[in-house]
RODO-2510 file (C-alpha; in nm, 4 decimals, decimal comma):
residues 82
     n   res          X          Y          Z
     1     x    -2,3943    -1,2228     5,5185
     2     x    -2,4887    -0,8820     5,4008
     3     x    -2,4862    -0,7788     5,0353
     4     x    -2,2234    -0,5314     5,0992
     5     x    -1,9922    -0,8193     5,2266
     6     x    -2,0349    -1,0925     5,0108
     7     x    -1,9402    -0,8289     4,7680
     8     x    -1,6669    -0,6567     4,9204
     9     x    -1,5670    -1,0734     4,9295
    10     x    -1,6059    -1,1677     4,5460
    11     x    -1,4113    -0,8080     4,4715
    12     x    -1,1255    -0,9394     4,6969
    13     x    -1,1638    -1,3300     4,4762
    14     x    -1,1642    -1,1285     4,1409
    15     x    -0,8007    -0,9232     4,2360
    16     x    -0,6604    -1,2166     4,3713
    17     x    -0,7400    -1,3600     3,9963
    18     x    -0,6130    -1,0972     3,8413
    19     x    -0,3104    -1,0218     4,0252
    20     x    -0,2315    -1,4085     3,9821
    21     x    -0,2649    -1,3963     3,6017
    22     x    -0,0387    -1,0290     3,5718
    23     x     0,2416    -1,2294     3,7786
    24     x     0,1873    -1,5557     3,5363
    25     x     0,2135    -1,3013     3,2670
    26     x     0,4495    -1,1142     3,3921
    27     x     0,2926    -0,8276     3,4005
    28     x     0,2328    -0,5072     3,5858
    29     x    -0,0360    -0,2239     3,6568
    30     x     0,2075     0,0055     3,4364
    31     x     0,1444    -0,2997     3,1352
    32     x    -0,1878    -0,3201     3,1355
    33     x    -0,2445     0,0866     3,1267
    34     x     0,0136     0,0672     2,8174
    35     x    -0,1236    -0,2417     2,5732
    36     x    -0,3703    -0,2484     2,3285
    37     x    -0,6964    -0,3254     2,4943
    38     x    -0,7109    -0,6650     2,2464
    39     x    -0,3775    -0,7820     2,3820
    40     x    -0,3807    -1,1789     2,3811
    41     x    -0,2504    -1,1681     2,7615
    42     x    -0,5451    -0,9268     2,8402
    43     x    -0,7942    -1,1413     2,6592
    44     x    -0,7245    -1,4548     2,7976
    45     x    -0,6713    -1,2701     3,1963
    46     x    -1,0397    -1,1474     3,1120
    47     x    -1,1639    -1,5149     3,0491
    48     x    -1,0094    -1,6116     3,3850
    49     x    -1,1779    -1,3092     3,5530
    50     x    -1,5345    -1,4215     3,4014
    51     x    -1,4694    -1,7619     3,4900
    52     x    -1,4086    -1,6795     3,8524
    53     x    -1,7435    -1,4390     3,8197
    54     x    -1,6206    -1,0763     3,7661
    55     x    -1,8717    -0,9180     3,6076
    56     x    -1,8165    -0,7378     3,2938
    57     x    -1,7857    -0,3937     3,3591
    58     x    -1,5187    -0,4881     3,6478
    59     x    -1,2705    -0,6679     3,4146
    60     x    -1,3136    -0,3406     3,1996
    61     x    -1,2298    -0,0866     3,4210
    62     x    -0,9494    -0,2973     3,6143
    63     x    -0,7780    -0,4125     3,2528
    64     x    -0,8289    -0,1038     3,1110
    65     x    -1,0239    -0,2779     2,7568
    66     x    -1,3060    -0,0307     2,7521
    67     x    -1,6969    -0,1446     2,7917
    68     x    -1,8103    -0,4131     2,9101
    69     x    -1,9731    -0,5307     2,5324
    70     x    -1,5972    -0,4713     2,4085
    71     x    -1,4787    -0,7463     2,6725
    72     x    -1,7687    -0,9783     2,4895
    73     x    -1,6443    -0,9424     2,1470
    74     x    -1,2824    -1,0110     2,2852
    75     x    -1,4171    -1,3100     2,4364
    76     x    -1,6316    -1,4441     2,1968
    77     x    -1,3252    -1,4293     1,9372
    78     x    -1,1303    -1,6053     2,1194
    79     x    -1,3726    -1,8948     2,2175
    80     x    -1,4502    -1,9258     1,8322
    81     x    -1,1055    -1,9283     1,7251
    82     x    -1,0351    -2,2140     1,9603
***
């Protein structure tokens, strides 16, 4: 499989994700242009996404959070406050 395809394939993984954690949520496009980037739902749909492989700078354009190291700190946060 050529580069281009496998990741044209892992883009197509990562929206499936995402669009299954908005519905879960119960959220929309329109939601995640209007919250805070540190939203809770945000956070945790960011975890999912790096879980499933996104890389960083994906989950920050598509969930609108900033850069990439802001996605980190979100993340890290979370984990610790577990």
């Amino acid at each position: 499989m050529e580069a281009g395809a496998l990741t044209e394939l892992k883009a197509f993984t990562w929206n499936e994700v995402l669009d299954e954690a908005l519905a879960r949520h119960r959220k929309t496009t329109e939601d995640v242009t209007k919250a805070r980037a540190n939203a809770d739902w945000k956070v945790e749909i960011a975890g999912r996404l790096r879980n499933a492989g996104a890389p960083y700078a994906w989950i920050a354009e598509r969930l609108q959070i900033g850069s990439p190291s802001t996605i980190r700190v979100y993340l890290h946060r979370a984990k610790s406050s577990i």
